[in-house]
N, C-alpha and C positions, 0 to 999 in steps of 0.2 A: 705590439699592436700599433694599428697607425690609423686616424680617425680620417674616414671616405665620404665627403657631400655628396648626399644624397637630394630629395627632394620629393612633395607629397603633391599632386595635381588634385585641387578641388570643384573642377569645371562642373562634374555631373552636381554636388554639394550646391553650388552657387546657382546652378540653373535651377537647381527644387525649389530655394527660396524667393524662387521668381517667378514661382508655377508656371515654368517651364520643364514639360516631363517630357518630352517627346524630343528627338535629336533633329527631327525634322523644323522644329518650332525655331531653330537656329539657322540654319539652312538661310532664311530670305531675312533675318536679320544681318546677316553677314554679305550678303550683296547688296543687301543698302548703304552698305561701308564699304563695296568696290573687292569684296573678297568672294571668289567665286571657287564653290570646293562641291565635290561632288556625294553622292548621301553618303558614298561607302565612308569618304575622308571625312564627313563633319559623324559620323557615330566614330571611327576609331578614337579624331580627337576626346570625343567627349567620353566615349569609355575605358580609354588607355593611355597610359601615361606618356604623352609626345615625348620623343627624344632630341629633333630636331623642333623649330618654330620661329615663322617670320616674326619682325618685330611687329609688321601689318596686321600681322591676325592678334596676334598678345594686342594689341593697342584697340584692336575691333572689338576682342572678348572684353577686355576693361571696361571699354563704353556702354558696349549692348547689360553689362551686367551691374555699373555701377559701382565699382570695386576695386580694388588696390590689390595693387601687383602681389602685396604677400597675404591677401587671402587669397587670391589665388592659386598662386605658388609657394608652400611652404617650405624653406630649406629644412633637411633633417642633418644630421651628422651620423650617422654610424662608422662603427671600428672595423674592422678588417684583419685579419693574421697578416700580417705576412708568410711568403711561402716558403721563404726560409725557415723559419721556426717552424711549420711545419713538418720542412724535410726535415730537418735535425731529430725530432724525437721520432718515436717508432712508426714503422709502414702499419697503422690499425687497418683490418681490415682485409688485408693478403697473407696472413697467418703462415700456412703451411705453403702456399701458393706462390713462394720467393723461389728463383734459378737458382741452382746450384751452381759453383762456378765448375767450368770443364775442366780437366786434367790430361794433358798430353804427355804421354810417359815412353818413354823409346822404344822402339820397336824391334825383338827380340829376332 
């Protein structure tokens, strides 16, 4: 097993304790910081975990919320298989459902 940084987005979290509930409520604080996103982009931001992110926006969201980069972002660690150990022990799951291997036997 080999351990995989992961990471926990707490935008919606931080904006409740700002009585901020509405995704719109963000919207025009973020153009007063020169960031201009449209409703659809500022609800994904805030209900889904960004994969990509300017540094402009992380530096906006800090401001507007008062807050440090790792409450906002909390690094996780989890483990991971490798897929090698995987292959090595048994196909679980395709039981009887493995090929047979062909047999080509000469032709009489």
């Amino acid at each position: 097993m080999t351990a995989k940084l992961d990471y926990q987005w707490h935008l919606r979290k931080l904006m409740a304790s700002q009585d901020m509930f509405s995704t719109a409520q963000l919207r025009p604080l973020l153009a007063e910081r020169g960031i201009e996103l449209s409703t659809s982009q500022v609800y994904r931001l805030v209900t889904e975990t960004p994969e990509r992110l300017s540094l402009k926006l992380l530096m906006a969201l800090l401001d507007i919320l008062g807050c440090t980069m790792e409450q906002l972002i909390e690094p996780v660690a989890t483990t991971v298989r490798l897929r090698k150990a995987a292959a090595a022990g048994s196909a679980k799951g395709v039981g009887d459902f493995r090929p047979k291997r062909a047999r080509i036997t000469p032709a009489e």
